[in-house]
Each structure stands twice: as C-alpha cells, then as structure tokens.
C-alpha positions in Angstrom: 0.0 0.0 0.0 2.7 2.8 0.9 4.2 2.0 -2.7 1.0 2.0 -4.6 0.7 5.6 -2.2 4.1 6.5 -3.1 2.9 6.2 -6.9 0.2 7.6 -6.9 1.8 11.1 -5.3 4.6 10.4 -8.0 1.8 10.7 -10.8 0.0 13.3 -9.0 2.8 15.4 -8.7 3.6 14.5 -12.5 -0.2 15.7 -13.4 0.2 18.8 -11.6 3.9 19.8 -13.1 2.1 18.9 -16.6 -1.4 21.1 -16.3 1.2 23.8 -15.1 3.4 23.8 -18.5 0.3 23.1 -20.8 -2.5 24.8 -19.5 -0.9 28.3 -19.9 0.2 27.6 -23.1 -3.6 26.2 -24.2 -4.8 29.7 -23.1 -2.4 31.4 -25.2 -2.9 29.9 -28.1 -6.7 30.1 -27.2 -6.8 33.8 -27.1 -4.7 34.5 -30.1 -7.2 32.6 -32.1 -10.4 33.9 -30.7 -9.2 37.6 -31.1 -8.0 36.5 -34.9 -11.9 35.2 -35.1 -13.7 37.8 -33.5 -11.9 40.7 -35.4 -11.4 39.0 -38.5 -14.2 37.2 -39.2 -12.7 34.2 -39.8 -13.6 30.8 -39.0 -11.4 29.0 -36.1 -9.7 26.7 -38.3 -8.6 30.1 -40.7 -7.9 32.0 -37.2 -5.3 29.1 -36.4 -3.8 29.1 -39.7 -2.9 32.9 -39.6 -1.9 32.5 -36.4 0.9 29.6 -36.6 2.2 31.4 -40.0 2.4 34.7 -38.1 4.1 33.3 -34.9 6.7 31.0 -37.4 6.9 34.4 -39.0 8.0 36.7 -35.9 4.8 39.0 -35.6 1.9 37.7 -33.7 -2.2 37.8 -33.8 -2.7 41.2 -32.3 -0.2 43.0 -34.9 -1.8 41.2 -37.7 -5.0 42.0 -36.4 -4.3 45.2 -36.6 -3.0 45.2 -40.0 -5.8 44.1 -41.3 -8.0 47.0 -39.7 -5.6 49.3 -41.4 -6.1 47.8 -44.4 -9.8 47.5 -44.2 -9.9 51.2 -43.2 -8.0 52.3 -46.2 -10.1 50.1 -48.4 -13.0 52.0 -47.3 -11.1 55.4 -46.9 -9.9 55.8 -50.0 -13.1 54.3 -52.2 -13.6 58.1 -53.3 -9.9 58.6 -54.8 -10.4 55.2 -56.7 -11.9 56.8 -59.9 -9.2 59.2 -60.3 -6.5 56.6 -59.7 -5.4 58.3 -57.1 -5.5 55.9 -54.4 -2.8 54.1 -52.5 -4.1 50.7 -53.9 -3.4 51.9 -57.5 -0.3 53.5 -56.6 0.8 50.1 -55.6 -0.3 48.4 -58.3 -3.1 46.1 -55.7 -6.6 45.5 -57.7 -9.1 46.0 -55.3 -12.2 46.1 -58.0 -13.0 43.3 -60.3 -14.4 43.2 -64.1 -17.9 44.9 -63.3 -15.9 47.4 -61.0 -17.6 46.4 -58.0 -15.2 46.1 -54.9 -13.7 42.9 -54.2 -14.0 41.4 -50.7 -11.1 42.1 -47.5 -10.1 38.9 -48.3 -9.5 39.0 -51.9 -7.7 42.1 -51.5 -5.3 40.7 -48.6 -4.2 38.1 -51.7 -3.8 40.7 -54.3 -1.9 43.0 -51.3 0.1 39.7 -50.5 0.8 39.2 -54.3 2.4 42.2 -54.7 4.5 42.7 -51.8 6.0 39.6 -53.1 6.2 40.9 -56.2 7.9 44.0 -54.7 12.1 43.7 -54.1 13.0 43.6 -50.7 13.9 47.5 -49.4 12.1 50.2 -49.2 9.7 49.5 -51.9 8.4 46.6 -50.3 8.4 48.2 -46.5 6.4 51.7 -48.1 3.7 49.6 -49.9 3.3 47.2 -46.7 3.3 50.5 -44.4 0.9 52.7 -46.9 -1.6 49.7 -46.9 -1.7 48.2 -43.6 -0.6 51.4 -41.3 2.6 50.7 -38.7 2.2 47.2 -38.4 2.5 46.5 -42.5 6.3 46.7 -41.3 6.4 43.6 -38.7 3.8 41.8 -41.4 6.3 41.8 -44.4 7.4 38.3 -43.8 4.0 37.1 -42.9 2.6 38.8 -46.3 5.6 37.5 -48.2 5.7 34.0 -46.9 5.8 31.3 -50.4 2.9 29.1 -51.0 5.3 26.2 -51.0 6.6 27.1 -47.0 2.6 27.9 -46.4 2.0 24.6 -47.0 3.9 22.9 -44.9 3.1 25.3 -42.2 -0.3 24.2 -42.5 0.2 20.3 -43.1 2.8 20.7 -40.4 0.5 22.7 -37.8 -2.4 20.0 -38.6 -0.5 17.1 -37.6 0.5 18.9 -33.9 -3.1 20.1 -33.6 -2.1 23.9 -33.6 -5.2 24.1 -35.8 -8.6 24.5 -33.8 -11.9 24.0 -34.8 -14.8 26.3 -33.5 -15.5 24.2 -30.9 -12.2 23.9 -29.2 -11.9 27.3 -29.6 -15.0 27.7 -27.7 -13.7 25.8 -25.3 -10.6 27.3 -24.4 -12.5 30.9 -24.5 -15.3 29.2 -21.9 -11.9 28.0 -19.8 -10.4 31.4 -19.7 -13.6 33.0 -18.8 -13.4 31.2 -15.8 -10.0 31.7 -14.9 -10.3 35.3 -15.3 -13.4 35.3 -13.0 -11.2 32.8 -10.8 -9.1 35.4 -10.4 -11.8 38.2 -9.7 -12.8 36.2 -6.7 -9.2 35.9 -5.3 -9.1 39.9 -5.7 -12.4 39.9 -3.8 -10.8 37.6 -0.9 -7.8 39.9 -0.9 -10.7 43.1 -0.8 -12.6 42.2 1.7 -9.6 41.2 4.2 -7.8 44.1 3.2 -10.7 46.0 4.1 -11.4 44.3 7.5 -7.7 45.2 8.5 -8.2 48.7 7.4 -9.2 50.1 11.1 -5.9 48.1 12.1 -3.8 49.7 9.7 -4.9 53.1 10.4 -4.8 53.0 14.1 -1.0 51.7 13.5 -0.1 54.8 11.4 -1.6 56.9 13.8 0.5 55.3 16.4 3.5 55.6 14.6 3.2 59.0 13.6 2.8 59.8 17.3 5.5 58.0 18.3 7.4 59.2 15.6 6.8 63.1 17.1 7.4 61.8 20.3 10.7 60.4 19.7 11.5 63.6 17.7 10.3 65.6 20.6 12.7 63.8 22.7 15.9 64.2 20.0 15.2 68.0 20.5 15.1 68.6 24.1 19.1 66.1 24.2 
C-alpha cells in the first residue's frame, strides 16, 4: 500500500507539473485565435492558420489584427480617390475592383496586397507599400505577407498534424476556460478586498500610532 501511495503522489505530482506547463500555453494559443476570429471574421480553423504562419513568422495575432484594420480602413477610406487613380491601392499596383468594378472582398484584396508585396524587391519598396496599406504594423507583417505558398504549405500540413489548428468548438472551449479563470481570479481579488478592508481600522490606528511616536521620539531628539 505505501508504494502503490508512493505512486500515486509520484503521478500526482507529475499531473500537476504537466497542467502547469500546458494549460498556460492552451490559453495562449486560445486567445490569439479567438481575437483573430472575432476581429477578422474568420472561421477557427482560418484563425489558427494565420496565427501559426504569423508566430513562425515573428509577428503575432494582435499586430496582424491590426494590420488588417488598417487595411480594411484604407479600403474604405480611399473608395472616393479610386476613380481618379489616385488611391494608395493603384499607386501600388493592388486591384481592389474586379471586371464589373464592383469592390472585391477584404479577403481577396489581402491576396492581391500579398501578391504584390512579393512581387515587390525587398527594401524600401516593399516596406512603403506594406506600411501605406496596412498602417505601422504592414512593417512587422512583411514576412507574414511574403511567406511562399510552398513554405505555407507545410506550415499548414505541419500545424495539422501537432493540432495547432482549432476548430470552433475547441476554440470555444478554451475561450469558456479562460472566462473562468479570469473570474477565478476576480474572486481571489475579492478575498484579498474584503480582508484588506477588515484590517483597514488596524492599519490606520497603526499609522496613527506611529506618527505619534514618531513626534514623540522627535520631541525627545530636540530637548538632548
């Protein structure tokens, strides 16, 4: 019995070592993809997708959502210079209308944007047509926009097979998890509140004593 005790603690204190490492890293990887989702639009499984190529990439889901903000606020920004040509998208060379010249979806336009800045040579070209269309983050999203569909591949196949990619039920899941956690932590705070407040009267009547003693000791320096 005291070994089968022993091994069970052993494994116990294996569990808890484990759900320490993962769970943190679960949440992580949770909210990254439920903010690519909710700002985006996009469906878990595409939320995961821009997410692994943007971490592999060095930029992460908050600067990419961001990006694409930009870019959906210049889209709709600069719709009135469009007839002129006088538009950051055709001064970039980025179609953003198609045959009937009705405006092509956020997500067609990300491809063309993508197209060119591969198009583009690295430098200063590349930077100022990633920084005109996307804001300050087009910058930290080159490699991300510029990624080749041979690398994206594998980056995909590769994320599938170490289940990096989420469907909208997992990421449910995680987002329900964290939702706890967070109020988890409220009720700590409120623990922490309510003793904090109980020893208030404590405190106070402390400092008063000090500060007496403080002017009595002070009182006493003067008359030596």
């Amino acid at each position: 019995l005291r070994v089968i005790g022993i091994g069970a603690g052993v494994v116990g204190a294996g569990l808890v070592a484990l759900a320490a490492i993962s769970i943190p890293a679960m949440r992580k990887v949770g909210d990254e993809v439920d903010l690519l989702r909710d700002n985006l639009g996009l469906t878990a499984q595409q939320a995961s997708i821009f997410n692994v190529v943007g971490r592999t990439m060095g930029t992460n889901a908050e600067e990419i959502s961001a990006a694409m903000g930009a870019l959906n606020r210049k889209l709709i920004e600069q719709i009135p210079l469009m007839d002129d040509g006088k538009d950051d998208f055709t001064k970039w060379g980025v179609a953003v209308r198609d045959a009937s010249r009705a405006m092509l979806p956020l997500g067609a336009v990300f491809e063309n944007v993508r197209t060119r800045l591969r198009e583009l040579p690295p430098g200063l070209a590349r930077s100022g047509a990633a920084m005109d269309l996307m804001g300050r983050s087009g910058r930290q999203m080159i490699d991300f926009m510029t990624v080749g569909d041979a690398e994206l591949q594998a980056l995909i196949r590769d994320a599938k097979e170490w289940g990096l990619i989420l469907d909208e039920q997992g990421t449910d899941a995680i987002e329900q998890f964290n939702r706890q956690m967070n109020f988890m932590g409220l009720q700590f705070d409120a623990i922490k509140l309510a003793i904090g407040q109980a020893l208030l009267p404590i405190m106070r009547a402390l400092l008063t004593a000090f500060r007496q003693g403080a002017g009595v000791v002070k009182a006493f320096g003067e008359a030596l």
